[in-house]
C-alpha positions as CSV (number, residue, x, y, z in Angstrom):
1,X,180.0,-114.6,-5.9
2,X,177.8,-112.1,-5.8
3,X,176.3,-112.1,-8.8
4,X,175.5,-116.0,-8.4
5,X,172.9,-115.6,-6.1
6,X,169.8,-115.9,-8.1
7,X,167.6,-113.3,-6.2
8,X,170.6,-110.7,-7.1
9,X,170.0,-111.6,-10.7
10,X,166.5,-111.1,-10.1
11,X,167.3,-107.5,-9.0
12,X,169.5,-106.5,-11.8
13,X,167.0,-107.4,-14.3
14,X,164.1,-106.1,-13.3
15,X,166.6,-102.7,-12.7
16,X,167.6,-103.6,-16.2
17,X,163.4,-103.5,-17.4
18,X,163.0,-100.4,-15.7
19,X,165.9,-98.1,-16.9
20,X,165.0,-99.4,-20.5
21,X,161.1,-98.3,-19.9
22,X,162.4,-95.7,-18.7
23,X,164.5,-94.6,-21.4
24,X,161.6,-96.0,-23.8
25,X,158.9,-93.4,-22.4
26,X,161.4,-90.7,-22.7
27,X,161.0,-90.3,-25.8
28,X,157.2,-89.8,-25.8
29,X,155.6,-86.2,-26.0
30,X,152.6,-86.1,-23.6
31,X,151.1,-82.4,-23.5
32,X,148.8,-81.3,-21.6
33,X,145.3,-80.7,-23.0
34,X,145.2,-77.0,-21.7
35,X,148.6,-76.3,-21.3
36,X,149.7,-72.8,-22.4
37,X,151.0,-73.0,-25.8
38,X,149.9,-75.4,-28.2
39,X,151.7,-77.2,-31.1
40,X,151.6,-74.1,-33.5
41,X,153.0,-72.3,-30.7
42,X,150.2,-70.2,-30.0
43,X,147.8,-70.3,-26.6
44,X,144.7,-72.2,-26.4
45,X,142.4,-69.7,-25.8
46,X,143.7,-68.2,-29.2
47,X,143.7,-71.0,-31.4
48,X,139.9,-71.2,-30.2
49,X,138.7,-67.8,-30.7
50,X,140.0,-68.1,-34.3
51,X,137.0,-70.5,-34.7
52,X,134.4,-68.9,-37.2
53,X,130.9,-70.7,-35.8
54,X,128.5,-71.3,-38.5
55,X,125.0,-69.9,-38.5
56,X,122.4,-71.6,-37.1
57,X,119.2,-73.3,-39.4
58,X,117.7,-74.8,-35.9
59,X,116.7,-73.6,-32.5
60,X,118.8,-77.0,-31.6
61,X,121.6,-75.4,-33.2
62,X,121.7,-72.1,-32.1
63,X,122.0,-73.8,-28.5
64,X,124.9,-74.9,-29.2
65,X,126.4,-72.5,-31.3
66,X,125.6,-69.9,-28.0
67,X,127.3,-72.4,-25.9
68,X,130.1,-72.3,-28.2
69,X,130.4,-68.5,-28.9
70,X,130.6,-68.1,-25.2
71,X,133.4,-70.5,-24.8
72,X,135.7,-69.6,-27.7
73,X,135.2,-65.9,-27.8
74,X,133.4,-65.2,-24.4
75,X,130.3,-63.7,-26.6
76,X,132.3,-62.1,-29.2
77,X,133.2,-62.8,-32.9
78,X,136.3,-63.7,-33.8
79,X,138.8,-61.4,-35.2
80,X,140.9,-63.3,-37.7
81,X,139.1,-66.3,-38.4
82,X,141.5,-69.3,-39.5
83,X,138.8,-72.2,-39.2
84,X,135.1,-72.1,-40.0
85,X,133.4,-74.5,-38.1
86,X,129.8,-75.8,-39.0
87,X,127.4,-78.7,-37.6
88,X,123.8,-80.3,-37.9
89,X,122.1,-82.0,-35.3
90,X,119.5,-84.2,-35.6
91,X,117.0,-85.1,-32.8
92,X,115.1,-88.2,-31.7
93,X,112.9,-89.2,-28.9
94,X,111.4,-92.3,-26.9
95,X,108.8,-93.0,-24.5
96,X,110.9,-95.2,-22.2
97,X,108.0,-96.1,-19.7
98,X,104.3,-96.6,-20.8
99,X,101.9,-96.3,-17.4
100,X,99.8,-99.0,-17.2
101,X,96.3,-97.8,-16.4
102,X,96.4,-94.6,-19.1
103,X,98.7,-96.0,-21.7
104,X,100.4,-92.7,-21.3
105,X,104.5,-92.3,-21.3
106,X,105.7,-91.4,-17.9
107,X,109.5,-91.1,-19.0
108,X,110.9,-89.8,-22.5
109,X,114.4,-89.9,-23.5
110,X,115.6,-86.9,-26.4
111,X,118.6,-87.7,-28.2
112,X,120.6,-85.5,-30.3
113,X,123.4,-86.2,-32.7
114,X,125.9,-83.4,-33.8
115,X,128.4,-83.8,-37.2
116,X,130.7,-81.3,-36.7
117,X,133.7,-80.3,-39.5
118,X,136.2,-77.6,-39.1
119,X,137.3,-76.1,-42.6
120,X,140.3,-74.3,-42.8
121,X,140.6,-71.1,-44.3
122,X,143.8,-70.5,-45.7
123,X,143.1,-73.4,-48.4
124,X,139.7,-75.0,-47.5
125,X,140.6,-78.3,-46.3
126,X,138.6,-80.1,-43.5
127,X,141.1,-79.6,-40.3
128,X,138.8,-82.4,-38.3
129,X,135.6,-83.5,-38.2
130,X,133.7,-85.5,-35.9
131,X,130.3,-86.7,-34.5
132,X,128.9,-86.1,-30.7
133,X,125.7,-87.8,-29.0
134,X,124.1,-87.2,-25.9
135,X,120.8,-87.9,-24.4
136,X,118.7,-86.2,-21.9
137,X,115.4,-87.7,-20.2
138,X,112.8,-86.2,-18.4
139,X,109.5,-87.2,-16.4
140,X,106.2,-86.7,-18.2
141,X,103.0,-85.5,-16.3
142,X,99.3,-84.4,-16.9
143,X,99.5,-81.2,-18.1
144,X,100.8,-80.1,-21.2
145,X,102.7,-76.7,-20.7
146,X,105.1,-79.3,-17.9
147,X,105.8,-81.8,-20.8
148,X,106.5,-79.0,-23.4
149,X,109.1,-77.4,-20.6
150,X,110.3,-80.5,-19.5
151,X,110.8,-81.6,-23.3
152,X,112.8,-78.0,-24.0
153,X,114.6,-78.2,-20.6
154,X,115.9,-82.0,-21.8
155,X,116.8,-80.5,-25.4
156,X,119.0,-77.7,-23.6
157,X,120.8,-80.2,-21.3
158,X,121.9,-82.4,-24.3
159,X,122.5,-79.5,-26.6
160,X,125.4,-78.0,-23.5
161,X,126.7,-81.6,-23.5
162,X,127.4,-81.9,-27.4
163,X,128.7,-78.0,-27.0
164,X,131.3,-79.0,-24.0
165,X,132.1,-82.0,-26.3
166,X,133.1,-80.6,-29.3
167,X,135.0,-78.3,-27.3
168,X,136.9,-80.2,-25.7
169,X,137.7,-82.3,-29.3
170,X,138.8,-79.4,-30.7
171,X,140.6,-78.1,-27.8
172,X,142.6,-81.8,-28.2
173,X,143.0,-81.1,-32.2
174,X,144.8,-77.8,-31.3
175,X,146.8,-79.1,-28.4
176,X,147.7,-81.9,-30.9
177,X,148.4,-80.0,-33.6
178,X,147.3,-83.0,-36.0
């Protein structure tokens, strides 16, 4: 009699969708990103500082590589490198507003583009590889020495992104293990 009623079917089945989600979901491994061991079993912080950075060609690059030194190794080298990690970045930029009256840019967008692979050492295969891209603008005045500092100020701003960016893929390869 019970079971008859059509809203008490209602209930059992959509009881019966949620225990089988649930079960479902169970079985799914979520880990979080800085958890304290990752999938080889070893901390985060240590999977990163085996990162070997590769020597900057660019001032563009060696903002980035500091950036990354600093967050792998806290200024250090590594000890035992496993990976070897290299990039290039390439750099572009656009007047986004032209002033009317002086036909001068007001506004100028830089954008950099990092291609990053991570080699590892113990047989030389590419672990990961990946691409990050960022942009920066800044406000263009009348004197010179303001655009140039504005122009390196931009360039620094973008460079930190693409550094916190490739560290937080990597910090996702390691937690992943894959």
């Amino acid at each position: 009699m019970l079971l008859s009623d059509k809203h008490s079917k209602t209930k059992i089945l959509t009881l019966a969708l949620f225990l089988g989600l649930g079960l479902g979901l169970s079985a799914c491994q979520v880990r979080p990103l800085y958890s304290s061991t990752t999938a080889s079993g070893q901390s985060l912080s240590t999977e990163l500082s085996s990162v070997d950075i590769a020597e900057a060609k660019t001032r563009l690059e060696q903002e980035i590589r500091n950036s990354l030194v600093f967050s792998f190794t806290g200024g250090g080298e590594p000890a035992a490198p496993a990976y070897k990690l290299s990039f290039d970045v390439k750099k572009s930029s656009d007047d986004l507003t032209i002033e009317s009256g002086t036909g001068l840019a007001t506004t100028t967008r830089v954008s950099l583009t990092a291609n990053y692979q991570l080699i590892r050492l113990s047989d030389k295969t590419v672990a990961t590889k990946g691409s990050s891209f960022f942009t920066a603008e800044y406000a263009r005045s009348t004197q010179r020495f303001a655009n140039d500092r504005a122009s390196l100020d931009a360039e620094n701003r973008a460079a930190e992104q693409i550094a916190n960016d490739i560290q937080l893929r990597l910090s996702a390869f390691f937690a992943a293990g894959t």
